[in-house]
LOSE-942910 format. One record per residue (C-alpha): residue number from 0; residue in three letters; chain; x, y, z. Coordinates in steps of 0.5 Angstrom, whole numbers, plus 500, padded with zeros to 3 digits. Layout:
! LOSE-942910
{NUM, "ala", "A", {X, Y, Z}}
...
//
This chain:
! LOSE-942910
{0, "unk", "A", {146, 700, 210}}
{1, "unk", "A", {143, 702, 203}}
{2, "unk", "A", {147, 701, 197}}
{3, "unk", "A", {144, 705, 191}}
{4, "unk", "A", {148, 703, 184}}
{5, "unk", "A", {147, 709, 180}}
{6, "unk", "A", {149, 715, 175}}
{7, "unk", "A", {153, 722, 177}}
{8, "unk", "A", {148, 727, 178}}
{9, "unk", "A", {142, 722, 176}}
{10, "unk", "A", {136, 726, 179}}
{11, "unk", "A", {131, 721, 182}}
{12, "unk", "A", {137, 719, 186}}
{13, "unk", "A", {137, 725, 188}}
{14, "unk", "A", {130, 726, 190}}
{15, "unk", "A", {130, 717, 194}}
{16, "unk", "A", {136, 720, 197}}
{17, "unk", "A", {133, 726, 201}}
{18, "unk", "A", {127, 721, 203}}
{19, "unk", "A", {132, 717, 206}}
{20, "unk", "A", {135, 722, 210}}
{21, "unk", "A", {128, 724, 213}}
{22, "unk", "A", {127, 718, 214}}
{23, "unk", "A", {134, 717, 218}}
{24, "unk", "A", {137, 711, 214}}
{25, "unk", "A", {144, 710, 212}}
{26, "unk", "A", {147, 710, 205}}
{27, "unk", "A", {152, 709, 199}}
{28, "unk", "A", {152, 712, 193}}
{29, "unk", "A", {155, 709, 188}}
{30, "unk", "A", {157, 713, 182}}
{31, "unk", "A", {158, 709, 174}}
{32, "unk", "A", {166, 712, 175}}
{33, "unk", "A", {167, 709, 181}}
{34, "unk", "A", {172, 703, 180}}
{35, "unk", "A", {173, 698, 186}}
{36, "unk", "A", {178, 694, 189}}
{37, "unk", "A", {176, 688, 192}}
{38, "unk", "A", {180, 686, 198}}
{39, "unk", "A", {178, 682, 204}}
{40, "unk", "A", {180, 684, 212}}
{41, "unk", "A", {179, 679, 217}}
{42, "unk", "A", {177, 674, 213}}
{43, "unk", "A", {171, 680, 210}}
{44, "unk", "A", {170, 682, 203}}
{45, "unk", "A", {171, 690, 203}}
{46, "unk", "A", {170, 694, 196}}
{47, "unk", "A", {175, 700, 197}}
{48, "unk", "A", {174, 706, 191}}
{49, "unk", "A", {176, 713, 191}}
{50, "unk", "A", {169, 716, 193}}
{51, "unk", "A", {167, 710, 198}}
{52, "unk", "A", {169, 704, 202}}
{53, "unk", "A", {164, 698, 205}}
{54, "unk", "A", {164, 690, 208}}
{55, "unk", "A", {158, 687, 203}}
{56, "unk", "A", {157, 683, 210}}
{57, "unk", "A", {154, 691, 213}}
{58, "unk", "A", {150, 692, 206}}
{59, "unk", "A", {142, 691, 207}}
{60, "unk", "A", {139, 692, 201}}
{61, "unk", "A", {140, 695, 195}}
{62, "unk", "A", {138, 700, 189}}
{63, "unk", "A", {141, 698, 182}}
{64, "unk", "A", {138, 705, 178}}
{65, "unk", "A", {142, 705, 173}}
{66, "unk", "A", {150, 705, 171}}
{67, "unk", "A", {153, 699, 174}}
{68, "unk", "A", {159, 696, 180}}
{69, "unk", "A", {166, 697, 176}}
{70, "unk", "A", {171, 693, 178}}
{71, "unk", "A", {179, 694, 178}}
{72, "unk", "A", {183, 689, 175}}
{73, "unk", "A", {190, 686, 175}}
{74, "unk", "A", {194, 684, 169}}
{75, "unk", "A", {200, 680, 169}}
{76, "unk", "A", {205, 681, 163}}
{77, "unk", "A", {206, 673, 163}}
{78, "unk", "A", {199, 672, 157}}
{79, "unk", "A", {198, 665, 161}}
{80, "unk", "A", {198, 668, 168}}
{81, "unk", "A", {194, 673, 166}}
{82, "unk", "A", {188, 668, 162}}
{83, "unk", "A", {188, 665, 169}}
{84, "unk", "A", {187, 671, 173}}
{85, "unk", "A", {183, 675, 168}}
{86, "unk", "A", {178, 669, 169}}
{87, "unk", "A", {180, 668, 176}}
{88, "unk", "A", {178, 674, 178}}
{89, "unk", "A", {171, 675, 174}}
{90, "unk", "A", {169, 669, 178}}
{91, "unk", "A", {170, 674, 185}}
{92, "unk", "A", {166, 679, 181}}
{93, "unk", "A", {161, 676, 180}}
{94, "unk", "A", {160, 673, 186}}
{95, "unk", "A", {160, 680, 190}}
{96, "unk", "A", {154, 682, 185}}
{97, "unk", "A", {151, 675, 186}}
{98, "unk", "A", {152, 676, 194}}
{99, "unk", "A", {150, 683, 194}}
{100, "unk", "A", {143, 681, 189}}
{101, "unk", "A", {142, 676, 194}}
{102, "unk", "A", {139, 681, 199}}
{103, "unk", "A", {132, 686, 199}}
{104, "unk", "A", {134, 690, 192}}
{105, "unk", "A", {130, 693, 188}}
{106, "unk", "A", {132, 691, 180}}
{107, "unk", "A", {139, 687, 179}}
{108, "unk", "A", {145, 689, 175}}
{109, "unk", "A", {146, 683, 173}}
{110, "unk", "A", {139, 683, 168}}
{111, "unk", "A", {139, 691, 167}}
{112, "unk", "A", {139, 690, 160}}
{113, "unk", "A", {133, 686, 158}}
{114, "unk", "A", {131, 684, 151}}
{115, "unk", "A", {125, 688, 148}}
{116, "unk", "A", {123, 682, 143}}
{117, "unk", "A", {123, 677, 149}}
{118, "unk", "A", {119, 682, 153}}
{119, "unk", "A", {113, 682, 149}}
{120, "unk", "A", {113, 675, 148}}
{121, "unk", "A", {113, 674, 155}}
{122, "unk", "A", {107, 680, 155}}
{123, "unk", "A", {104, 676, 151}}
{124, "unk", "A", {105, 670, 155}}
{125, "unk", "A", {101, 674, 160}}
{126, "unk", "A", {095, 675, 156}}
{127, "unk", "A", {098, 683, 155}}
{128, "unk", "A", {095, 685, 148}}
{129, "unk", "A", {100, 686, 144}}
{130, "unk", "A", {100, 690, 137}}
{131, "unk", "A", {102, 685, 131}}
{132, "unk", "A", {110, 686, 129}}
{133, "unk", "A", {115, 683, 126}}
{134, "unk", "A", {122, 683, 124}}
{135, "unk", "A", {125, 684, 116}}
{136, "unk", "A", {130, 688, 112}}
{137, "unk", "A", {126, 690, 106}}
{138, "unk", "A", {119, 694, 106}}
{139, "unk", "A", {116, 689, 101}}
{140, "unk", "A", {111, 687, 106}}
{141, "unk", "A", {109, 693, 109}}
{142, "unk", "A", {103, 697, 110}}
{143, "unk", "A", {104, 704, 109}}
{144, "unk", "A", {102, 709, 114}}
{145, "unk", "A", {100, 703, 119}}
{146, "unk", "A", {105, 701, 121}}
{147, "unk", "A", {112, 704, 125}}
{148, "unk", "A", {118, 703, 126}}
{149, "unk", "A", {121, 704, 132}}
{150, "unk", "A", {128, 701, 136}}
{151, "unk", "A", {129, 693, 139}}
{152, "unk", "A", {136, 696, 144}}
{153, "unk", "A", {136, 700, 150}}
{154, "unk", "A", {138, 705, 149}}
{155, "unk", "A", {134, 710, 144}}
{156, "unk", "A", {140, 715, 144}}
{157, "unk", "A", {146, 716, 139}}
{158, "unk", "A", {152, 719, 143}}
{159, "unk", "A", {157, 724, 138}}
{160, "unk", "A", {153, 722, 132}}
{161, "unk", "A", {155, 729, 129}}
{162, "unk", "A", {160, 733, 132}}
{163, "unk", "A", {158, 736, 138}}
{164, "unk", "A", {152, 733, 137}}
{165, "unk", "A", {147, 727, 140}}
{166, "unk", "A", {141, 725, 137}}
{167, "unk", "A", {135, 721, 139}}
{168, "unk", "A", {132, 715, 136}}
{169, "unk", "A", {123, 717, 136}}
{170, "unk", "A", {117, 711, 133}}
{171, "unk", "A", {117, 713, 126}}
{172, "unk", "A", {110, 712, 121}}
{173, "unk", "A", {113, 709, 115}}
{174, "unk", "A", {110, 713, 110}}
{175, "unk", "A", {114, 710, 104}}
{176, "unk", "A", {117, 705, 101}}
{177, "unk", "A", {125, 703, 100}}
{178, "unk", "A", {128, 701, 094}}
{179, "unk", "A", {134, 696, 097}}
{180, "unk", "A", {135, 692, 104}}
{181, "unk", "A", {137, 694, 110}}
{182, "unk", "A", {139, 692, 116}}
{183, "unk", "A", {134, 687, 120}}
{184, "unk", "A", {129, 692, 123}}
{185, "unk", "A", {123, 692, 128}}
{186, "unk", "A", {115, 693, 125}}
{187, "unk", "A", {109, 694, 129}}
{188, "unk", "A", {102, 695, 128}}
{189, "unk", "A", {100, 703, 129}}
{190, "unk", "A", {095, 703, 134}}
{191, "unk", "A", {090, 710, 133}}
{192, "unk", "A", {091, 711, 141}}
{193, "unk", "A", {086, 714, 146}}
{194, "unk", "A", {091, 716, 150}}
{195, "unk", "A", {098, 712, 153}}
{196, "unk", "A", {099, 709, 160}}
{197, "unk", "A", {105, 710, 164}}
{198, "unk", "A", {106, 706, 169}}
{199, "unk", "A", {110, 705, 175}}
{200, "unk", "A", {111, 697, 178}}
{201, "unk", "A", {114, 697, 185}}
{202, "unk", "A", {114, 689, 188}}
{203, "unk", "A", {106, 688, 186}}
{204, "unk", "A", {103, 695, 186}}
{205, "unk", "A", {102, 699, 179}}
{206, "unk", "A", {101, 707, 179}}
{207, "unk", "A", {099, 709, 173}}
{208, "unk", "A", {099, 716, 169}}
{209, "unk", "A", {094, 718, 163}}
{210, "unk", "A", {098, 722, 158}}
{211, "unk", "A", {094, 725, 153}}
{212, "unk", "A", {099, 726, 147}}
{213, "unk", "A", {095, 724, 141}}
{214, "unk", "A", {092, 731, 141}}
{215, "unk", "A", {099, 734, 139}}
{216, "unk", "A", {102, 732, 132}}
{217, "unk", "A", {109, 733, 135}}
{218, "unk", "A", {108, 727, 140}}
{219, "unk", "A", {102, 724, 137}}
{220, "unk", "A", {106, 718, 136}}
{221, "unk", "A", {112, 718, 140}}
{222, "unk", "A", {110, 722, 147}}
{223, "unk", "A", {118, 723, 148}}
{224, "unk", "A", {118, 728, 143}}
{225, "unk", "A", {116, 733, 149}}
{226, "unk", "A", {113, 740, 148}}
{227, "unk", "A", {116, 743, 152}}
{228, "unk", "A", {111, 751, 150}}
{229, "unk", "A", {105, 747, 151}}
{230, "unk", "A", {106, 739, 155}}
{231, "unk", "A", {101, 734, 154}}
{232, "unk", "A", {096, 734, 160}}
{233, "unk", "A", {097, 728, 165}}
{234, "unk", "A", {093, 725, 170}}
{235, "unk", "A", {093, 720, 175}}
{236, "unk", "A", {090, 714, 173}}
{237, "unk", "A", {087, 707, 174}}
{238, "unk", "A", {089, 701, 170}}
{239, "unk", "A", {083, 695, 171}}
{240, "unk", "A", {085, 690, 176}}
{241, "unk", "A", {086, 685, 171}}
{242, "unk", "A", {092, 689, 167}}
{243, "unk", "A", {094, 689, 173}}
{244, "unk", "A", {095, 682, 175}}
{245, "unk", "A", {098, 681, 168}}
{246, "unk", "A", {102, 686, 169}}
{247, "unk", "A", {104, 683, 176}}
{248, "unk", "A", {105, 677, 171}}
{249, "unk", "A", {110, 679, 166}}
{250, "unk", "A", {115, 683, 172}}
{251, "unk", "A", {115, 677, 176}}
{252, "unk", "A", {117, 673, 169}}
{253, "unk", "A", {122, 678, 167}}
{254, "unk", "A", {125, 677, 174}}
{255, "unk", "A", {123, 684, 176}}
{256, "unk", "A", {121, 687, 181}}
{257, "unk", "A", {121, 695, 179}}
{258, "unk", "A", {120, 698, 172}}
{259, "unk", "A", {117, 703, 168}}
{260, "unk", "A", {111, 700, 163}}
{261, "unk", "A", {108, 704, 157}}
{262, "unk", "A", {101, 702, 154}}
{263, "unk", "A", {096, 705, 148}}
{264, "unk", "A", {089, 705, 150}}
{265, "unk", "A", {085, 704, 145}}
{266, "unk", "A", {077, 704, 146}}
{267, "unk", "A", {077, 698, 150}}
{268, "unk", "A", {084, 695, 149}}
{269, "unk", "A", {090, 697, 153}}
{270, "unk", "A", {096, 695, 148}}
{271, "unk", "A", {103, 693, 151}}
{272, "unk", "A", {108, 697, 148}}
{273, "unk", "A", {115, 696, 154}}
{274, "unk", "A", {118, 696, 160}}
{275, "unk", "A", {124, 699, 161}}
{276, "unk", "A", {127, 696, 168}}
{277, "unk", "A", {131, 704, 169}}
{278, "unk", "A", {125, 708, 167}}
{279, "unk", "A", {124, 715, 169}}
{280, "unk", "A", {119, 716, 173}}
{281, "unk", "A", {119, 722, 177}}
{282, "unk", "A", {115, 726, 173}}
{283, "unk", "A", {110, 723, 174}}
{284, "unk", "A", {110, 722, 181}}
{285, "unk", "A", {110, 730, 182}}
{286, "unk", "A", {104, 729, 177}}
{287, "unk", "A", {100, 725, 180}}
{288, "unk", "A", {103, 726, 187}}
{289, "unk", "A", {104, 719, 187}}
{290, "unk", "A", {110, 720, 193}}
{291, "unk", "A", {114, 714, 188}}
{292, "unk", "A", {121, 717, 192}}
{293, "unk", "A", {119, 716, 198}}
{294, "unk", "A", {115, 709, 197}}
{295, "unk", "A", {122, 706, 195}}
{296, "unk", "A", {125, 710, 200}}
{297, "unk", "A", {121, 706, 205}}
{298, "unk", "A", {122, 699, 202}}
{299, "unk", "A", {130, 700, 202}}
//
């Protein structure tokens, strides 16, 4: 049995699912509302929701996509009985996560949320080529016009920022200078760019994307500023072997063994720029053909 962690209507779920039903392999899909009750039936832990129920002895592999395995939690009106049992109980979660990631997987709930400072240390580690970039509340030091701006969480998305209303963090040129201090922000040397480079890593094995989007001014610096009246062209494309091996080299430091990459190719540079262990990737698998479903589906 498959499990497959993920988000309600999550899209490339959907598309891996249907591959896993071509190819007649059984499945739970696990929503992020889904709250589980830990229980144990002759002397096996069982996971029971309102949507699902399984032994995690009958789990053979798992998908962690996105969203995360909740849990139900007793609390007890004694606060000293409660503390014991709160953390009692994170113990017995935490280990039905770490049994679960035990088996053939593919990402972890447990190291979803990577830190991106630490990742371009260890792409530097790798011999990736990084941009120069550095930390600092004041733009004193800064080089107007070359260098950006750009967000070190995960999350580029800021919910219900007005009413009604959510907005999207994009790479920023900075352009002029600020008068007073600011909150400790992420600067990077801008790099004029050929073009950027997705890629899809898979337990070793890389499918790139080239996406001509310096052509555009809208997604020039930041591609995810989609045009969607005139798309920026992609094409399927080989990164050299030895960007491969580095790439092999930081995932396996990162201790991931899927994610999405995106690079700048500058002349005769490829410029690491992050790794996202959810990324999107179903566009271009469509794209450029790659089947990218149907290779998880056949690694689960």
């Amino acid at each position: 049995m498959i499990l497959i962690i993920s988000q309600n209507n999550e899209i490339t779920t959907t598309e891996v699912i249907k591959w896993l039903q071509k190819l007649d392999k059984s499945f739970i899909r696990v929503h992020e509302d889904e709250i589980f009750d830990i229980k144990i039936q002759e002397k096996r832990i069982y996971l029971e929701s309102l949507r699902n129920c399984f032994f995690i002895d009958e789990i053979s592999s798992v998908w962690y996509r996105r969203g995360r395995l909740k849990f139900n939690r007793l609390y007890y009106k004694n606060e000293a009985i409660n503390l014991h049992m709160n953390e009692y109980q994170h113990w017995l979660e935490d280990y039905v996560i770490k049994v679960l990631e035990s088996k053939k997987h593919i990402n972890k709930q447990s190291n979803c949320d990577i830190n991106k400072l630490l990742v371009l240390e260890e792409a530097q580690k790798a011999g990736l080529d990084v941009p120069s970039y550095f930390l600092t509340d004041n733009t004193d030091h800064v080089t107007l016009n070359k260098t950006i701006i750009k967000t070190i969480g995960g999350n580029p998305r800021m919910e219900s920022i007005l009413k009604d209303s959510s907005g999207m963090m994009y790479t920023t040129v900075v352009q002029e200078n600020e008068n007073k201090n600011f909150f400790i922000t992420f600067f990077q040397e801008k790099i004029e760019k050929n073009f950027e480079i997705r890629s899809f890593y898979l337990n070793g094995k890389v499918w790139s994307t080239a996406i001509f989007s310096q052509n555009d001014n809208q997604t020039k610096i930041d591609f995810r500023k989609y045009n969607d009246e005139k798309p920026n062209r992609k094409v399927p494309y080989n990164l050299p072997k030895n960007i491969e091996q580095k790439i092999h080299l930081l995932m396996q430091s990162l201790d991931l063994n899927s994610g999405s990459l995106d690079f700048i190719k500058n002349d005769g540079k490829y410029y690491f720029l992050e790794v996202n262990p959810v990324g999107q990737f179903l566009g271009i698998s469509v794209i450029c053909n790659y089947l990218l479903e149907k290779e998880i589906a056949d690694y689960l």
